[in-house]
C-alpha positions in Angstrom: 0.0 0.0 0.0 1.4 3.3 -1.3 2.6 5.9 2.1 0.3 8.4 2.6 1.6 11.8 1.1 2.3 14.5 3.8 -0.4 17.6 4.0 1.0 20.3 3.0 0.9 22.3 5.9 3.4 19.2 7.4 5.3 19.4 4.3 5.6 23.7 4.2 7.0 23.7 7.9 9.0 20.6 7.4 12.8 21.0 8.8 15.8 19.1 8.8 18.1 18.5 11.8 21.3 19.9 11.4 22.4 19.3 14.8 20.5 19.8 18.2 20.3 23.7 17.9 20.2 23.9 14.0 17.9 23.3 11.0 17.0 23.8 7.7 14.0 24.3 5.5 12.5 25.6 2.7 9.4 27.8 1.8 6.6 26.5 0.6 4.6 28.3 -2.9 1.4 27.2 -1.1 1.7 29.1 1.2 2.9 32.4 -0.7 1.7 35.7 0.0 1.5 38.8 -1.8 5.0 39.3 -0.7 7.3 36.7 0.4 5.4 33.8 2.6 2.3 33.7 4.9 3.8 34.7 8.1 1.5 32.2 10.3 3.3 29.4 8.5 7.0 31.2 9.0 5.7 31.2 12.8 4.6 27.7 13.0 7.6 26.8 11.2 10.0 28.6 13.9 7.6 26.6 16.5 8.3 23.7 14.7 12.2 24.4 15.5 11.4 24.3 19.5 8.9 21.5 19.5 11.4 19.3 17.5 14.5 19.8 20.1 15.3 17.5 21.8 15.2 19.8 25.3 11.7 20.6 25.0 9.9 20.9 28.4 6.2 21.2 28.1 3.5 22.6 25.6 3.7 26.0 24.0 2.5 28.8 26.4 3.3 32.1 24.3 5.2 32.4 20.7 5.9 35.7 19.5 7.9 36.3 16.0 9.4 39.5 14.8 9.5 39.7 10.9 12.7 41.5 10.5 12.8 41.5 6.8 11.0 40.0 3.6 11.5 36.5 3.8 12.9 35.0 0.0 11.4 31.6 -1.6 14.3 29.3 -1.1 16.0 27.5 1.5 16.7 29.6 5.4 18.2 28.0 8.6 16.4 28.1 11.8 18.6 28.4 15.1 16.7 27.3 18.4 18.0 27.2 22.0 16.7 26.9 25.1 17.7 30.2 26.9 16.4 29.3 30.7 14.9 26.3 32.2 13.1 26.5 35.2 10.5 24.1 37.0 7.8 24.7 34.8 8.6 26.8 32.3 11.2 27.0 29.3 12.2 30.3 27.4 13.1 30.0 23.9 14.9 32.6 21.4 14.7 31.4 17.5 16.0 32.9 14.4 15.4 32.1 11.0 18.6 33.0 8.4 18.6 33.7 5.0 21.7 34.9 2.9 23.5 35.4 6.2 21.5 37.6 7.8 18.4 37.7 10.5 14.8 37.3 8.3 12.6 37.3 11.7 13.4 35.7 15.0 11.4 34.9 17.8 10.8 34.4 21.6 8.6 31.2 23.0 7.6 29.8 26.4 6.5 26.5 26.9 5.4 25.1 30.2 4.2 22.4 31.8 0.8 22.5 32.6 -1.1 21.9 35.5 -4.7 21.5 36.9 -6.0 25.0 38.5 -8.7 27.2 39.3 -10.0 28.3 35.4 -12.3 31.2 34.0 -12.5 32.9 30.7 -13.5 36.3 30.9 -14.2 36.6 26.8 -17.3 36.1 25.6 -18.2 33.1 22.7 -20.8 34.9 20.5 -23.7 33.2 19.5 -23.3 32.4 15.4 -24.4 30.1 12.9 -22.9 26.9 12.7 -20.0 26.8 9.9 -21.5 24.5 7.5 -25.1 26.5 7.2 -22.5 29.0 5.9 -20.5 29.0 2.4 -16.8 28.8 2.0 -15.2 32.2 1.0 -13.5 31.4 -2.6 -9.1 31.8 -2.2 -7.7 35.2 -3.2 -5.4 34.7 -6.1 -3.0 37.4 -5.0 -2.3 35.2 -1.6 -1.9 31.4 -2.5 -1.8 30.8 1.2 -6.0 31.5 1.4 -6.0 28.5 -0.8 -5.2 26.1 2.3 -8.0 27.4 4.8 -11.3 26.6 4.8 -12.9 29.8 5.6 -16.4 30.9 6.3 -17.3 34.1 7.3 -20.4 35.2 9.3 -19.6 39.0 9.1 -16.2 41.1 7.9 -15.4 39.3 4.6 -13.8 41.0 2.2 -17.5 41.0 0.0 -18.9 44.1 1.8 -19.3 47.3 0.1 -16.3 50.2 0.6 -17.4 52.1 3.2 -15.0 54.3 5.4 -15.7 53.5 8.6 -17.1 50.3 9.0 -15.9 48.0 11.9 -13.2 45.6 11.2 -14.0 43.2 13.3 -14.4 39.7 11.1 -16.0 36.7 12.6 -15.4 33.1 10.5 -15.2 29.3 10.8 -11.9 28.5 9.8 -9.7 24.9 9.3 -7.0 23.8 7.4 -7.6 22.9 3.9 -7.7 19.4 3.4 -8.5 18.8 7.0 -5.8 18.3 9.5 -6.1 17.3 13.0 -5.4 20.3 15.0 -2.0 20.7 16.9 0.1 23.8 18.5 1.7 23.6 14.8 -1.5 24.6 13.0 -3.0 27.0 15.9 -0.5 28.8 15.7 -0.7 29.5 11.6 -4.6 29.4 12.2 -4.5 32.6 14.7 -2.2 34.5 11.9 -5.0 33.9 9.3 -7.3 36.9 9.4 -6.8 39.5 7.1 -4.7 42.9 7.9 -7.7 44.7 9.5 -7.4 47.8 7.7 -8.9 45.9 4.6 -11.7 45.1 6.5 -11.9 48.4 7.7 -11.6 50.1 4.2 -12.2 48.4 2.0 -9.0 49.0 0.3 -5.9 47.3 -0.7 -2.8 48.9 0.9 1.2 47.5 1.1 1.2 45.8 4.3 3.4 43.7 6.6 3.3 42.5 9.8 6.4 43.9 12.2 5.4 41.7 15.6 3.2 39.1 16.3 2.4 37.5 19.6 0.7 34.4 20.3 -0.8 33.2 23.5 -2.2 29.1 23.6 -4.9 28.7 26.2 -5.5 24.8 25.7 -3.2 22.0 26.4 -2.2 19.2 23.7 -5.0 17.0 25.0 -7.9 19.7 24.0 -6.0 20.4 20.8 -6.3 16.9 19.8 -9.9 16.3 20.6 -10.9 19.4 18.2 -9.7 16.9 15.6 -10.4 18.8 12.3 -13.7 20.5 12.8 -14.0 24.4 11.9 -12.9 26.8 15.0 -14.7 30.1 15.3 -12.4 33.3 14.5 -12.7 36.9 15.9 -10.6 39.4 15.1 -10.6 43.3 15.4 -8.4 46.2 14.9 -7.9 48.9 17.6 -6.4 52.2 16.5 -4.7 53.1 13.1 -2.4 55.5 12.1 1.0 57.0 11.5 2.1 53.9 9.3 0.6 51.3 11.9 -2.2 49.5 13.4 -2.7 46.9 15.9 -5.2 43.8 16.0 -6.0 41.6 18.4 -7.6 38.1 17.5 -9.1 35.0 19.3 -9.8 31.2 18.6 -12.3 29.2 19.9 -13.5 25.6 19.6 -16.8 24.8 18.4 -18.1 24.1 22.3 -16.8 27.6 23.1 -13.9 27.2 24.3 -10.9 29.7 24.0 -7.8 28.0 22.5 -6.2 30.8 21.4 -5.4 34.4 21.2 -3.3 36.9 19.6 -2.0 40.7 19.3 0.0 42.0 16.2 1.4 45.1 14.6 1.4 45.7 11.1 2.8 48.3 9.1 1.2 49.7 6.0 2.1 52.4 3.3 -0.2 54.8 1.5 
């Protein structure tokens, strides 16, 4: 019986050991972007690096990537070490090299989790389920919309121009094919809403994404239970100007449970 060809998430953040500090990869043109990659698969990718070493205490608590420069299709090196180890918790710093030279870098914590008092102060809206909604077609200008399954229950990109509407989006979103969720594919998953100042306005601006932080709220154990079913997306932007906005996201399971959630800044040109 033929081996089962690797999804192609698996395959874009794929990376080879080099030793226990060092590997290499490659981009991925399914996951291309209007310039360079889709930076939720360069994060993932930089995750991989940590989740593969062979120090790794724990589950991913917070990932945060800087995008220092326009990453290249080709190959890049990713450098990951394990900075401080403490009881519970490990801090990470990551870089990822092209041509010599720093193309983003990155800080994670991963801990190990344990059973406590719990709340969650966000609210889960109440919204149609995702399949009593139709999937948004792929943008051909970003290959990497190709690989999502999303379905958006308001702040698409389909809404009349109009200065000054919200840009808060709310969608069911999954990998495309389906892929049983993991820390790998959150993490991509909570980069995939568009910049907010195309909701926003309507119109199509340069963009790029300077800093992103992650925060994971589940363990491995709800991550695998979510299987590949749709999670519910919410993201919003809070102030732009001068060059830069800010957006804050979240990611919940179907049940309405927070897995997820994110701030970013993102530079854009007029």
């Amino acid at each position: 019986m033929p081996k089962p060809s690797k999804h192609v998430f698996d395959a874009a953040i794929a990376l080879a050991k080099r030793d226990d500090d060092t590997y290499t990869g490659h981009t991925s043109p399914a996951y291309g972007n209007m310039v360079g990659p889709f930076g939720g698969v360069i994060g993932a990718t930089l995750l991989n690096a940590v989740m593969s070493h062979p120090a790794l205490l724990g589950d991913p608590l917070s990932l945060t990537v800087h995008y220092a420069a326009p990453i290249a299709d080709g190959d890049f090196t990713v450098h990951a070490k394990a900075v401080r180890t403490n009881r519970s918790t490990q801090h990470w710093f990551i870089e990822l090299i092209q041509a010599d030279e720093v193309a983003a870098f990155g800080t994670a914590v991963t801990a190990v989790r344990r059973d406590t008092w719990s709340a969650t102060d966000a609210n889960f809206p109440e919204v149609p389920p995702a399949d009593g909604i139709k999937p948004a077609p792929a943008i051909p200008r970003a290959a990497w919309t190709s690989c999502y399954d999303m379905r958006f229950i308001d702040g698409g990109l389909d809404t009349p121009d109009t200065d000054g509407y919200p840009s808060q989006s709310r969608l069911w979103i999954r990998d495309e094919p389906p892929r049983p969720l993991d820390f790998l594919s959150l993490s991509a998953i909570s980069d995939a809403f568009f910049p907010r100042i195309f909701v926003r306005r309507r119109t199509w601006v340069p963009i790029g994404t300077v800093a992103l932080t992650t925060y994971f709220h589940a363990d491995a154990a709800q991550l695998s239970a979510q299987g590949s079913s749709s999670l519910l997306g919410i993201a919003r932007g809070l102030h732009f100007g001068k060059g830069f906005f800010d957006q804050s996201a979240e990611v919940w399971s179907a049940d309405g449970a927070l897995l997820a959630a994110t701030h970013q800044v993102v530079y854009y040109k007029e």
